[in-house]
Backbone of each chain as nested JSON, in Angstrom:
{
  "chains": [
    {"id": "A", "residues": [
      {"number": 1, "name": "UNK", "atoms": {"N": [20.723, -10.026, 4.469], "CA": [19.332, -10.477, 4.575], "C": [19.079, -11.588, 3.55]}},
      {"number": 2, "name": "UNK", "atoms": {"N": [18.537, -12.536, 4.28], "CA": [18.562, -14.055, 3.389], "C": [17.107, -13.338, 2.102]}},
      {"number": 3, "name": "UNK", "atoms": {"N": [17.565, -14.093, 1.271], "CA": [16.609, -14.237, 0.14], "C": [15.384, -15.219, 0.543]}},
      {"number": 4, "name": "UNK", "atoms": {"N": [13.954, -15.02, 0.103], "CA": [13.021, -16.307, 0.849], "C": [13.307, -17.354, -0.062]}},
      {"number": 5, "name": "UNK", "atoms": {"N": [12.945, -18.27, 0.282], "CA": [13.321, -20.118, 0.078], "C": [12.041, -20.202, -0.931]}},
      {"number": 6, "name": "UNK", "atoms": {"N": [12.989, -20.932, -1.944], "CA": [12.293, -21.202, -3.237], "C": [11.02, -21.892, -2.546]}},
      {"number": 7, "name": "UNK", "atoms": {"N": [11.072, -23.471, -1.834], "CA": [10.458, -23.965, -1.294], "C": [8.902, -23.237, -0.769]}},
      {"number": 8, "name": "UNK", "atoms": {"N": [9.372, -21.707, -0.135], "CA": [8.009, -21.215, 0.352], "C": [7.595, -20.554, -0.809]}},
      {"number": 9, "name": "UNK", "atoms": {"N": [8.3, -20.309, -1.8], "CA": [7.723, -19.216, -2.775], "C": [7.051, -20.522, -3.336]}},
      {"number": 10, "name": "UNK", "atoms": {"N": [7.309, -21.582, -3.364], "CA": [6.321, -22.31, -4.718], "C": [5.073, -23.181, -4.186]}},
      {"number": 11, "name": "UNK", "atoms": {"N": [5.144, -22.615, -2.497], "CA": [3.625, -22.992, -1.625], "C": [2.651, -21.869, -2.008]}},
      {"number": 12, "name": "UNK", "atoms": {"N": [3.245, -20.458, -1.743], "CA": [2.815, -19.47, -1.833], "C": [1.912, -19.165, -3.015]}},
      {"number": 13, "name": "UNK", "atoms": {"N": [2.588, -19.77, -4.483], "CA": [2.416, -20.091, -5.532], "C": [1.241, -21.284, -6.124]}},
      {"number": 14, "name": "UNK", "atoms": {"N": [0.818, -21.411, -5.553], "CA": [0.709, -23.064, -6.186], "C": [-0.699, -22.99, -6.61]}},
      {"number": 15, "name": "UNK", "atoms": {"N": [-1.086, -21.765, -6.928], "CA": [-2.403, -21.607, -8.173], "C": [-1.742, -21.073, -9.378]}},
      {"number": 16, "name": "UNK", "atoms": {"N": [-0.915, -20.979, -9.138], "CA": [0.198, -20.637, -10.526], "C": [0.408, -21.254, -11.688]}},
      {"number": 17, "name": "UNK", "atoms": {"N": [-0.175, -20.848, -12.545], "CA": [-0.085, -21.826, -13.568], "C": [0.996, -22.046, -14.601]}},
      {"number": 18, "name": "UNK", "atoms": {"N": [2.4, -21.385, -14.141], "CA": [3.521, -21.805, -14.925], "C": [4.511, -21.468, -13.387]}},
      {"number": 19, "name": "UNK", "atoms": {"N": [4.006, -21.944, -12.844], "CA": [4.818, -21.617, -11.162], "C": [6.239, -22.112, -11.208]}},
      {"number": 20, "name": "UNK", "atoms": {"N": [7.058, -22.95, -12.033], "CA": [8.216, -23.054, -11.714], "C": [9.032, -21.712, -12.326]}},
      {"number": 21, "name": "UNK", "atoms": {"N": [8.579, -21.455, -13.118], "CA": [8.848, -19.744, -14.212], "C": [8.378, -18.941, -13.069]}},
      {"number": 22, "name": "UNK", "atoms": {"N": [7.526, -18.841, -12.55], "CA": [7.508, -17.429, -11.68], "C": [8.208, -17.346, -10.815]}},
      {"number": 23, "name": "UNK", "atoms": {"N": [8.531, -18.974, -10.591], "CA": [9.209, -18.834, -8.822], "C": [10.722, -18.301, -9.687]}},
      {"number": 24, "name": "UNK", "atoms": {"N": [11.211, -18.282, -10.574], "CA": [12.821, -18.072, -11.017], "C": [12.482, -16.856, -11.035]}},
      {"number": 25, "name": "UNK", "atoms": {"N": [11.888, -16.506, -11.948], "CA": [11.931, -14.992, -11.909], "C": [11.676, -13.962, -11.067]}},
      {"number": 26, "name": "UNK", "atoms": {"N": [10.655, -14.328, -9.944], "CA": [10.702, -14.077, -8.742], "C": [11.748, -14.204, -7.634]}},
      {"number": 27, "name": "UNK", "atoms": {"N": [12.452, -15.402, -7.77], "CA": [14.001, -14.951, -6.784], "C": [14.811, -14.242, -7.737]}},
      {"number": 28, "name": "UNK", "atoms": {"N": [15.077, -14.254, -8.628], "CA": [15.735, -13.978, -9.682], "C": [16.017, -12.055, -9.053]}},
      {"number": 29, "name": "UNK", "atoms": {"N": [14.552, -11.48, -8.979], "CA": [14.301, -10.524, -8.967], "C": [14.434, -9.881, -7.326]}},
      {"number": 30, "name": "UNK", "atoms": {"N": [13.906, -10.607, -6.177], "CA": [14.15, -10.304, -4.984], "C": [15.986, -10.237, -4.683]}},
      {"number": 31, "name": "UNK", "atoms": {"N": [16.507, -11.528, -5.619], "CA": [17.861, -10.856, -5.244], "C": [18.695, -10.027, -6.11]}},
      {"number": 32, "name": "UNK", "atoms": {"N": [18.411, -8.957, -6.942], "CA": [18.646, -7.995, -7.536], "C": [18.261, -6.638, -6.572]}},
      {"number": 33, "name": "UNK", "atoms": {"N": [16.569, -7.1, -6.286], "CA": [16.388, -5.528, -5.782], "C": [15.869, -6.134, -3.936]}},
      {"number": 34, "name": "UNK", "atoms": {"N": [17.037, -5.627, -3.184], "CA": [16.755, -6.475, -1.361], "C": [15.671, -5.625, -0.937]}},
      {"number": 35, "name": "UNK", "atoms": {"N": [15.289, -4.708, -1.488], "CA": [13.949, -3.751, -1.026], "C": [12.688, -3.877, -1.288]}},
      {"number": 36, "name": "UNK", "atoms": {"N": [12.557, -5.469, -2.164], "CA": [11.726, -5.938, -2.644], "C": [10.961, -6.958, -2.091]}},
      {"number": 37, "name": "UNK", "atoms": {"N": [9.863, -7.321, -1.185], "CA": [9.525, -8.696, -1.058], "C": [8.357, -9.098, -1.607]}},
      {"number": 38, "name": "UNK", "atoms": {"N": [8.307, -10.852, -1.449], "CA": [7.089, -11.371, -2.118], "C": [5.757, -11.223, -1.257]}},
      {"number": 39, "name": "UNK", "atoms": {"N": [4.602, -11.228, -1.348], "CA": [3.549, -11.105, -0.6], "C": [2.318, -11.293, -1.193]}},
      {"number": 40, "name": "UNK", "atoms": {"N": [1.525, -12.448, -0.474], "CA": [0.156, -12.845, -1.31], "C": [-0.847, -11.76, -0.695]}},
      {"number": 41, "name": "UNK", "atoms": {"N": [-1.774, -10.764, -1.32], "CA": [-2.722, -10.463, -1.023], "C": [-3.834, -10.256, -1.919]}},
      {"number": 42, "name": "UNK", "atoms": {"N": [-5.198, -9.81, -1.728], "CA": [-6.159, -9.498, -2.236], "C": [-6.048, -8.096, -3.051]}},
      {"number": 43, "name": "UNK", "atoms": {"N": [-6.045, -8.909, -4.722], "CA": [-5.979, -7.34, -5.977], "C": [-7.659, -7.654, -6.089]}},
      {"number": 44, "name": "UNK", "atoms": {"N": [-7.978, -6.341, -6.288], "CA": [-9.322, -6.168, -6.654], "C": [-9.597, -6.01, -8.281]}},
      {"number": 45, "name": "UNK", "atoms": {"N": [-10.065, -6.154, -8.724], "CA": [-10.237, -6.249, -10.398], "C": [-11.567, -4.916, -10.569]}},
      {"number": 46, "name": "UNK", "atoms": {"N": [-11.334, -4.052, -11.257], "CA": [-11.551, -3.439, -12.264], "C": [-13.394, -3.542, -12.283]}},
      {"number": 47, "name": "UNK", "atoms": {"N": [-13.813, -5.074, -12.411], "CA": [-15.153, -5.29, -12.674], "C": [-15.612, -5.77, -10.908]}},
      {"number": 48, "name": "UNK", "atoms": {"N": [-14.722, -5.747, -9.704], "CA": [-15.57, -5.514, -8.852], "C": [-14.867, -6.936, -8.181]}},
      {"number": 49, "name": "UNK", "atoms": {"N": [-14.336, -7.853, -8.875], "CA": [-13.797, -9.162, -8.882], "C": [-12.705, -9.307, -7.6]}},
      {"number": 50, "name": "UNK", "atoms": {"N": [-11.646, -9.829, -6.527], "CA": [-11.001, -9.542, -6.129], "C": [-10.26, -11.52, -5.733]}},
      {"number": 51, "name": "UNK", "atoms": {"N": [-8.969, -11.443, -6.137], "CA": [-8.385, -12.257, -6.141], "C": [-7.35, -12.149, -5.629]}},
      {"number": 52, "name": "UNK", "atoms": {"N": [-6.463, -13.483, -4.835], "CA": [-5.43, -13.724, -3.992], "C": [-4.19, -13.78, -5.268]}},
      {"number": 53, "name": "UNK", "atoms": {"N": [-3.355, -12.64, -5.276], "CA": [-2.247, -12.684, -6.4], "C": [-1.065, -12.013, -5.379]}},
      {"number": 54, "name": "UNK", "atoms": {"N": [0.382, -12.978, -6.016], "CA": [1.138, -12.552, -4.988], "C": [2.02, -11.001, -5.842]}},
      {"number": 55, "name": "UNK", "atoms": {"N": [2.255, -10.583, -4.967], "CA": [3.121, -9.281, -5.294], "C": [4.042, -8.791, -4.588]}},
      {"number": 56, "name": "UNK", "atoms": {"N": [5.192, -8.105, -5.306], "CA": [6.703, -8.027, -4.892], "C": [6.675, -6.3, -4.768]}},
      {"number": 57, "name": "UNK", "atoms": {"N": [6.705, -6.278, -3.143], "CA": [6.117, -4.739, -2.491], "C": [7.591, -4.052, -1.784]}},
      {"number": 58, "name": "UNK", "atoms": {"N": [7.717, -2.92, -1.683], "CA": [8.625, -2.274, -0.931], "C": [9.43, -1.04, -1.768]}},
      {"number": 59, "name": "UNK", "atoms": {"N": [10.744, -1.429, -2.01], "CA": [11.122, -0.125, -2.628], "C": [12.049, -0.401, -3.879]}},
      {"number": 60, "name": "UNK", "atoms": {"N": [12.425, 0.486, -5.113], "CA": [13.232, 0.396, -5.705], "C": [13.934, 1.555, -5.444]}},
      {"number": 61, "name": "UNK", "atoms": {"N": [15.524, 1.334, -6.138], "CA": [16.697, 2.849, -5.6], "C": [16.45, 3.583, -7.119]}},
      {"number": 62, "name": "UNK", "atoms": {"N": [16.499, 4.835, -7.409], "CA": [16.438, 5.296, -8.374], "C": [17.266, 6.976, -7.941]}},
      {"number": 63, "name": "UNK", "atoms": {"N": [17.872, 7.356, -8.58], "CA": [18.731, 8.149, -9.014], "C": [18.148, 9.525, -9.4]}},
      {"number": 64, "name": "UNK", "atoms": {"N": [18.242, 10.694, -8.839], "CA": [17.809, 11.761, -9.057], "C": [17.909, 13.11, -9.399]}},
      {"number": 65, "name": "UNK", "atoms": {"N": [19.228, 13.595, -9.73], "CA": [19.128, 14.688, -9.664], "C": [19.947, 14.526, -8.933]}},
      {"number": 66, "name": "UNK", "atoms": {"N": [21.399, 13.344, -8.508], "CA": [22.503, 13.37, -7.953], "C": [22.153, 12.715, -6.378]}},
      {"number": 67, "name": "UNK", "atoms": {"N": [20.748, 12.27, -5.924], "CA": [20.353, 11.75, -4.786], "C": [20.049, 10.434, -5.443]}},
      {"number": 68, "name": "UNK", "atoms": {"N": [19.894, 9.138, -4.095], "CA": [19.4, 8.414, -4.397], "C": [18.074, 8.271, -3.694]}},
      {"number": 69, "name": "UNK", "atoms": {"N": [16.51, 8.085, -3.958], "CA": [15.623, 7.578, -2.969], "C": [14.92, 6.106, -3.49]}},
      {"number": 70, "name": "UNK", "atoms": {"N": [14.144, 6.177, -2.574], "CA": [13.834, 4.809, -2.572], "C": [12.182, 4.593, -2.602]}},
      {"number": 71, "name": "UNK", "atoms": {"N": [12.416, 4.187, -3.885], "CA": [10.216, 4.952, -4.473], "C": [9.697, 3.892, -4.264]}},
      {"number": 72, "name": "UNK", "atoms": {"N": [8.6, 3.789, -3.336], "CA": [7.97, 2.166, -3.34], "C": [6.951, 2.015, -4.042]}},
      {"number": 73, "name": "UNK", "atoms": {"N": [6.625, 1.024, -4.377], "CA": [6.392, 0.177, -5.281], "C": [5.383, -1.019, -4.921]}},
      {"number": 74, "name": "UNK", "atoms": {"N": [4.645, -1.396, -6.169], "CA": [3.601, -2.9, -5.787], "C": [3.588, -3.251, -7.066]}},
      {"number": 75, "name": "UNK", "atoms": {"N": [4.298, -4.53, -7.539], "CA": [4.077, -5.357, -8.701], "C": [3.364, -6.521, -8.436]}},
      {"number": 76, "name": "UNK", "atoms": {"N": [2.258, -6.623, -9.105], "CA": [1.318, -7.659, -8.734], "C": [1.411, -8.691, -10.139]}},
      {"number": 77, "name": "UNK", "atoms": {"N": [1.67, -9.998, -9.401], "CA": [1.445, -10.855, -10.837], "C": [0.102, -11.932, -10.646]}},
      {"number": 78, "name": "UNK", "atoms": {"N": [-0.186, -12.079, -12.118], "CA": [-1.463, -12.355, -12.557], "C": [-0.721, -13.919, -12.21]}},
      {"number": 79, "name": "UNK", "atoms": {"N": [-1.939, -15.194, -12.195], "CA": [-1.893, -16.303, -12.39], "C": [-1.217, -16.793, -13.244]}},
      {"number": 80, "name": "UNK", "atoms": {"N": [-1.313, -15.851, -14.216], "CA": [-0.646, -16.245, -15.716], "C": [1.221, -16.0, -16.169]}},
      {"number": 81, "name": "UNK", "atoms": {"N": [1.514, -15.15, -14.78], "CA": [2.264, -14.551, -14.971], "C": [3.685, -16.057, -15.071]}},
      {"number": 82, "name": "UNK", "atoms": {"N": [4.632, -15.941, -15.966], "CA": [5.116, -15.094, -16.362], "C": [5.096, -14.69, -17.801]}},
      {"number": 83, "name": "UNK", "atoms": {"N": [3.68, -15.005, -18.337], "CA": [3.097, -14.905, -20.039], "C": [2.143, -13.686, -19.813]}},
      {"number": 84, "name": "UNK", "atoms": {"N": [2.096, -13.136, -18.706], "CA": [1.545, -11.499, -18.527], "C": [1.953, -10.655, -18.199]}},
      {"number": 85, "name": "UNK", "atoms": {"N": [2.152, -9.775, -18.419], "CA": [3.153, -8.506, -18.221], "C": [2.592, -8.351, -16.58]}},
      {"number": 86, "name": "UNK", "atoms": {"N": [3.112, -7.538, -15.281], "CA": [3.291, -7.307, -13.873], "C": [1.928, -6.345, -14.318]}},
      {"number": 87, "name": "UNK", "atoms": {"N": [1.011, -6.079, -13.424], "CA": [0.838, -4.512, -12.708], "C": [1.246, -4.138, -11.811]}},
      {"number": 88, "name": "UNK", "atoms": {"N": [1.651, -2.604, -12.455], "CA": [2.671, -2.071, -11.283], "C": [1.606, -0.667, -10.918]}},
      {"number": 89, "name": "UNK", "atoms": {"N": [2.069, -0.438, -9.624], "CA": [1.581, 0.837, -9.114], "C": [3.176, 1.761, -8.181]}},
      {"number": 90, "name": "UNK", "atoms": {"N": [2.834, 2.71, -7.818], "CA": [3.333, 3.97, -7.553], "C": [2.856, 3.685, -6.435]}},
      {"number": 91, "name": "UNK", "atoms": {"N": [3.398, 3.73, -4.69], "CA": [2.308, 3.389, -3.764], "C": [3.114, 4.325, -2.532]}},
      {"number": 92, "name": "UNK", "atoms": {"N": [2.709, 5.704, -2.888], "CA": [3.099, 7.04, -2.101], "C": [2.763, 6.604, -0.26]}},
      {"number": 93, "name": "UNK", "atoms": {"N": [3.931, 6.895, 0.189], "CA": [3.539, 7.121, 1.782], "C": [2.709, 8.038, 2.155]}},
      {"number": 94, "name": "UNK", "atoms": {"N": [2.285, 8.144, 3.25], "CA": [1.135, 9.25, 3.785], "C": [1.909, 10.842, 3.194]}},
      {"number": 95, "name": "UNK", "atoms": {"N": [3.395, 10.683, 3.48], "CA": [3.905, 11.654, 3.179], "C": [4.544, 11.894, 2.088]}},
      {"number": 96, "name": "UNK", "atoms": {"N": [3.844, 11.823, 0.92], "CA": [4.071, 11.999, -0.46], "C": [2.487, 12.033, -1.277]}},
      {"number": 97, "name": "UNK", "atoms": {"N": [3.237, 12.624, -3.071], "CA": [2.207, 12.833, -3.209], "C": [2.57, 12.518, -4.905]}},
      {"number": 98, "name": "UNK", "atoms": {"N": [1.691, 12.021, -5.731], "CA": [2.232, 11.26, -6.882], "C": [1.971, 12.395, -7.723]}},
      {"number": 99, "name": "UNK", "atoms": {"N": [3.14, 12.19, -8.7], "CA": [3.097, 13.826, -9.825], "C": [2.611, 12.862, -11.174]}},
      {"number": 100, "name": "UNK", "atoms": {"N": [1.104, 12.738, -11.414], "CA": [0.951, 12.039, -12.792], "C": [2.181, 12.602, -13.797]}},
      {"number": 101, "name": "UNK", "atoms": {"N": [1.883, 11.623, -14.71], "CA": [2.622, 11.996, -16.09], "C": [1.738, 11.291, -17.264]}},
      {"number": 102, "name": "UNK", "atoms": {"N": [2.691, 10.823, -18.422], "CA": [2.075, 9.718, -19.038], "C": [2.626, 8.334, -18.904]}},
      {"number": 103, "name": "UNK", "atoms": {"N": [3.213, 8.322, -17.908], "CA": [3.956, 7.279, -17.369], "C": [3.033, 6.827, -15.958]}},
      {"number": 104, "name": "UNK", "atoms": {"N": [2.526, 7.501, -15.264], "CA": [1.968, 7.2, -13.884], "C": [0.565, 7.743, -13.776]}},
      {"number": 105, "name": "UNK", "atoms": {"N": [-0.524, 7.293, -13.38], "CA": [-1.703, 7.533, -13.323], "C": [-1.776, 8.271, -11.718]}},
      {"number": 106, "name": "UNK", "atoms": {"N": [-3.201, 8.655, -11.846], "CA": [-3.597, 9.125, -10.037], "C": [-3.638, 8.473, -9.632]}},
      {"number": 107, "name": "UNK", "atoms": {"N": [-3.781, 7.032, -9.404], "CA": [-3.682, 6.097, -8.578], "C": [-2.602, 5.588, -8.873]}},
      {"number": 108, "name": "UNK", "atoms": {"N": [-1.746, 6.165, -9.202], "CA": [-0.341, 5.317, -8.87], "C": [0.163, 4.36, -10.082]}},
      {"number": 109, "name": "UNK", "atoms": {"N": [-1.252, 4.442, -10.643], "CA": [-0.685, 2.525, -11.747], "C": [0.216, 3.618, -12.503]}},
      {"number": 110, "name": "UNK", "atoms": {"N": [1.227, 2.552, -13.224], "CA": [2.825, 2.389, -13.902], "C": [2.26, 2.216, -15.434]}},
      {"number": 111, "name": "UNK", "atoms": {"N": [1.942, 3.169, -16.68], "CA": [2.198, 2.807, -17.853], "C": [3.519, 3.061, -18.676]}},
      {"number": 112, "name": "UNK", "atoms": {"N": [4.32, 1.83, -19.238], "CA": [5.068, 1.912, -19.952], "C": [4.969, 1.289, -21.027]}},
      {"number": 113, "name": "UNK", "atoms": {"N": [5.685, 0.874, -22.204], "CA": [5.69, 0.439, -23.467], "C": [6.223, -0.892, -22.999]}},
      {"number": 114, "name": "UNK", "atoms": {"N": [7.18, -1.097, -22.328], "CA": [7.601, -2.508, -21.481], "C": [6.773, -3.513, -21.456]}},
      {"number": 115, "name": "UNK", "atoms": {"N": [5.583, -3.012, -20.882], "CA": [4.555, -3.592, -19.939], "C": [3.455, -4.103, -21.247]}},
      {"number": 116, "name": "UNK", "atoms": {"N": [3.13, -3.237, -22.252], "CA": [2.458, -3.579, -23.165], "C": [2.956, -4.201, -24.358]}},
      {"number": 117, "name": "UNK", "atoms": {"N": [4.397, -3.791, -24.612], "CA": [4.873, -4.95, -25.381], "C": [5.582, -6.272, -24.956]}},
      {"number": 118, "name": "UNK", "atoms": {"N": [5.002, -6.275, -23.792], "CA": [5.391, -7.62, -22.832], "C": [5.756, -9.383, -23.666]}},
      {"number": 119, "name": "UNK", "atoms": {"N": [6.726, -9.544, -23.634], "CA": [6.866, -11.038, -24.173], "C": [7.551, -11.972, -23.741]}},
      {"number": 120, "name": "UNK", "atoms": {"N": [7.091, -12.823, -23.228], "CA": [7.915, -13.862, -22.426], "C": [8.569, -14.7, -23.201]}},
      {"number": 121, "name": "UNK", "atoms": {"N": [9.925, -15.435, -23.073], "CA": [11.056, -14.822, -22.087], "C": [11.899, -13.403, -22.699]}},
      {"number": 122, "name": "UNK", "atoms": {"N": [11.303, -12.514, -23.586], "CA": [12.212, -11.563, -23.728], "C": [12.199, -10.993, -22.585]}},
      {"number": 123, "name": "UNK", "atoms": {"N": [10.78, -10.621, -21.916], "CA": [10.892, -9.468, -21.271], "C": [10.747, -10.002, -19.806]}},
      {"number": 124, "name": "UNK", "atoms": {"N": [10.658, -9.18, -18.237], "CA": [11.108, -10.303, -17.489], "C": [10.363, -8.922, -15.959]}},
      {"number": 125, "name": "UNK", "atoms": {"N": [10.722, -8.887, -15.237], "CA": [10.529, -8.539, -14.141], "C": [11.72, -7.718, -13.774]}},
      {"number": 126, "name": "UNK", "atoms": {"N": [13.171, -8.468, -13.836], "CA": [14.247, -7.443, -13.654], "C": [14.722, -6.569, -14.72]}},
      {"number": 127, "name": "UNK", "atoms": {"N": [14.463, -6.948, -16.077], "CA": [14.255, -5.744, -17.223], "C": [13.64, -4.644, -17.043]}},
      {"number": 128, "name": "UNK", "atoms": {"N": [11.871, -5.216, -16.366], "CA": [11.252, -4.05, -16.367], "C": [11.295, -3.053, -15.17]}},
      {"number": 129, "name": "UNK", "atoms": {"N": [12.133, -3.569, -14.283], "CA": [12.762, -3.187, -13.084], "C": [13.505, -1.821, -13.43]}},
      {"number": 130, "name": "UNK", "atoms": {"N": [14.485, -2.413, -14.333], "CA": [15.496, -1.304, -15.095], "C": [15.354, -0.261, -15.753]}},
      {"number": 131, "name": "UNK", "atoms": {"N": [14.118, -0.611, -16.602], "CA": [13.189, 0.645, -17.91], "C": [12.988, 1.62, -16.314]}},
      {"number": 132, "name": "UNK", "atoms": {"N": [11.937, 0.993, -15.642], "CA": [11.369, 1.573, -14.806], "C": [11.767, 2.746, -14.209]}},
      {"number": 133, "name": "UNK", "atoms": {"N": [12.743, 1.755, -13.508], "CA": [14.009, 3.519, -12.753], "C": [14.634, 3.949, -13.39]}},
      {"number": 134, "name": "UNK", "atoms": {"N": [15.378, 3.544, -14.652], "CA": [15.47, 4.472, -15.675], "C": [14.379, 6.024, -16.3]}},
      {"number": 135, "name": "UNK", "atoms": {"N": [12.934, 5.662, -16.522], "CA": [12.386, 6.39, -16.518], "C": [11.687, 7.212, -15.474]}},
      {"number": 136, "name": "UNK", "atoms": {"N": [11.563, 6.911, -14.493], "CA": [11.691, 7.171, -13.121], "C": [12.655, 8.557, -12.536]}},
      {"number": 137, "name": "UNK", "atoms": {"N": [13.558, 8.152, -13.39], "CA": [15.098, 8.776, -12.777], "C": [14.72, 10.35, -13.736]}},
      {"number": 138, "name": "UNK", "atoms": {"N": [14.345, 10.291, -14.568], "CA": [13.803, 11.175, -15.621], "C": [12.462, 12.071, -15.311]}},
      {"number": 139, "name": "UNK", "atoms": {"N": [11.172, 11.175, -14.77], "CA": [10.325, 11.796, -14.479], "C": [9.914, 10.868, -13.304]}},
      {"number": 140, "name": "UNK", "atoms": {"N": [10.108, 11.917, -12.116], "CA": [10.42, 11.328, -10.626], "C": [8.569, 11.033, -10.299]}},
      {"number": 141, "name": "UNK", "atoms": {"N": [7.756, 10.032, -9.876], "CA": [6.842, 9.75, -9.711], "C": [6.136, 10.081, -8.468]}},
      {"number": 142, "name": "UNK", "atoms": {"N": [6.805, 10.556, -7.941], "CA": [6.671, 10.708, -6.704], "C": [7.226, 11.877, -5.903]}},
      {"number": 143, "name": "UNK", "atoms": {"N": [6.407, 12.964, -5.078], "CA": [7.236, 14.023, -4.312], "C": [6.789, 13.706, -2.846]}},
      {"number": 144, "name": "UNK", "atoms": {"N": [7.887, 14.119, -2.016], "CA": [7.963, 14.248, -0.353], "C": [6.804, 15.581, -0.346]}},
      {"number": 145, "name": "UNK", "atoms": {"N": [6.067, 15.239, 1.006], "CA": [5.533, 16.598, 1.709], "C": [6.141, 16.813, 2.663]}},
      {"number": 146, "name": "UNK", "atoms": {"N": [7.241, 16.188, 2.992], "CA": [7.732, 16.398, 4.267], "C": [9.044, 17.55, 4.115]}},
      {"number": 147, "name": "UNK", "atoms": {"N": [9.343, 18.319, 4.713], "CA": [11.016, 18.859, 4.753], "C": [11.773, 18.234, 5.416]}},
      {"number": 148, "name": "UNK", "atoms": {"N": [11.597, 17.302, 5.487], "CA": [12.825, 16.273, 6.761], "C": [13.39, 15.059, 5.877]}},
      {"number": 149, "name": "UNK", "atoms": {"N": [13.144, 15.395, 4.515], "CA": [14.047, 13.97, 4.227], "C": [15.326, 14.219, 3.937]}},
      {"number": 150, "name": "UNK", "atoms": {"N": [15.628, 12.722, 3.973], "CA": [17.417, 12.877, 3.99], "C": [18.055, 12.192, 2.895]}},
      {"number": 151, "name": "UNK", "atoms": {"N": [17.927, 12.308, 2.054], "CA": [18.157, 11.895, 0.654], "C": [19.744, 11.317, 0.988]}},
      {"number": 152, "name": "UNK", "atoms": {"N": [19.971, 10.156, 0.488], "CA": [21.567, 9.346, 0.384], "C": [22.717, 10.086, -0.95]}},
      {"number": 153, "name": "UNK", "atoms": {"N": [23.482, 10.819, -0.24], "CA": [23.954, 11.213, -1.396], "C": [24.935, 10.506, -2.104]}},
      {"number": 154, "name": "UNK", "atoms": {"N": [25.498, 10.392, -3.53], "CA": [26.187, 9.542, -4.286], "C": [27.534, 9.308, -3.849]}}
    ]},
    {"id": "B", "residues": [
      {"number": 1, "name": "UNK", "atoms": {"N": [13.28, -13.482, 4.583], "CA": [12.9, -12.615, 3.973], "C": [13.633, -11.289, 3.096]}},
      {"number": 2, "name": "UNK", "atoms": {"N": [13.222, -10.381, 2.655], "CA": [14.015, -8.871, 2.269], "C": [14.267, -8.375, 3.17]}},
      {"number": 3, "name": "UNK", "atoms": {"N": [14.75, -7.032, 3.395], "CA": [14.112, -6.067, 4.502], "C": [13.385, -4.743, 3.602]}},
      {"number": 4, "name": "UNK", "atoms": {"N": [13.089, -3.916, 4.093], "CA": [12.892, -3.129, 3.703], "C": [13.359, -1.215, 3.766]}},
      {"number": 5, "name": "UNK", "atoms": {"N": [13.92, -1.154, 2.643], "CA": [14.602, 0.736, 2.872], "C": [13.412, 1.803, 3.536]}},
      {"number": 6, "name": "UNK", "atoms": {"N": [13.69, 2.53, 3.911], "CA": [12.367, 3.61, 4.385], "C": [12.435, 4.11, 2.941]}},
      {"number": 7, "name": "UNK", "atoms": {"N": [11.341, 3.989, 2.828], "CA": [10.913, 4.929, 1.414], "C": [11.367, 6.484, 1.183]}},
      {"number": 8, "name": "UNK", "atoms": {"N": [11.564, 6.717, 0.126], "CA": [11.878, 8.458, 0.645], "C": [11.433, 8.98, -1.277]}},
      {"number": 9, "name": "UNK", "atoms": {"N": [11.576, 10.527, -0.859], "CA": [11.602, 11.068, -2.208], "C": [11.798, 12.589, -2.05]}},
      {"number": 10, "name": "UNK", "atoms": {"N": [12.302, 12.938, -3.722], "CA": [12.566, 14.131, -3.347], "C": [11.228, 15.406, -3.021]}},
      {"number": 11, "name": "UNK", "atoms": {"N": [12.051, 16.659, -2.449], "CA": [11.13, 17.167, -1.997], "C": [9.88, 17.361, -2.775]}},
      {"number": 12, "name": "UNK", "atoms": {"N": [8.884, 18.065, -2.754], "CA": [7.881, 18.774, -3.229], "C": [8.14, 19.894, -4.688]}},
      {"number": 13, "name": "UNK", "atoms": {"N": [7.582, 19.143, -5.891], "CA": [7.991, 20.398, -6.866], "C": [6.882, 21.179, -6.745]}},
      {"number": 14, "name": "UNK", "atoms": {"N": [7.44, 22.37, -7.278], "CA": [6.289, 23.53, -7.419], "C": [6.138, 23.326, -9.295]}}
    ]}
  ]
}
């Protein structure tokens, strides 16, 4: 599966205000994780506000308890991004159900130390990719309601 | 484009 074309990512982009940096780190990152794509939609803000920000939606693989599944995911980047850390959310299918922690909220949003000690270029999108399912893999964010899944075994 | 995996997870903890 082709990677998307820099070309459309930096149309897609182009309220971006360090857009040649997002667009790298953005392919950078789609071709690390193929379960990942880019997508402009409407984030709603907090104070009621709602803005066109693109975000890299679908799934990451994370490691479980000797299974692999595939936890999806919504990283949304700010205008600013890549001098702002992602928001990330937890984004359960009909058939799941999110197990807070102090890592994952009821709605899904993603707190880590990553994210708040965010610094560009240390820190990056496929770093925080890594913390992520790393901690993930530890405290699983997510449970099936279903009895029919079929977990990939190692 | 990507494609996309079917999402999955493990079962239900008690």
């Amino acid at each position: 599966m082709a990677a998307v074309e820099e070309r459309t990512l930096k149309k897609m982009l182009k309220q971006y205000r360090h857009r040649d940096l997002a667009v790298r780190e953005i392919t950078d990152t789609i071709l690390n994780y193929k379960d990942l794509r880019p997508v402009m939609d409407a984030y709603n803000f907090l104070d009621g506000s709602s803005r066109d920000l693109m975000s890299l939606a679908g799934t990451v693989p994370v490691c479980y308890r000797g299974s692999v599944y595939n936890i999806p995911v919504c990283l949304w980047l700010l205008d600013t991004y890549p001098y702002n850390p992602p928001i990330c959310f937890v984004k359960p299918t009909s058939k799941m159900i999110i197990k807070t922690s102090r890592h994952v909220d009821s709605n899904g949003k993603i707190y880590l130390p990553y994210l708040h000690e965010w610094t560009f270029p240390r820190s990056g999108l496929c770093g925080f990719i890594q913390v992520m399912t790393g901690v993930f893999a530890e405290e699983m964010p997510v449970f099936s309601t279903s009895a029919t899944h079929r977990p990939s075994l190692l | 484009l990507n494609g996309g995996a079917v999402p999955s997870a493990p079962p239900t903890y008690t």
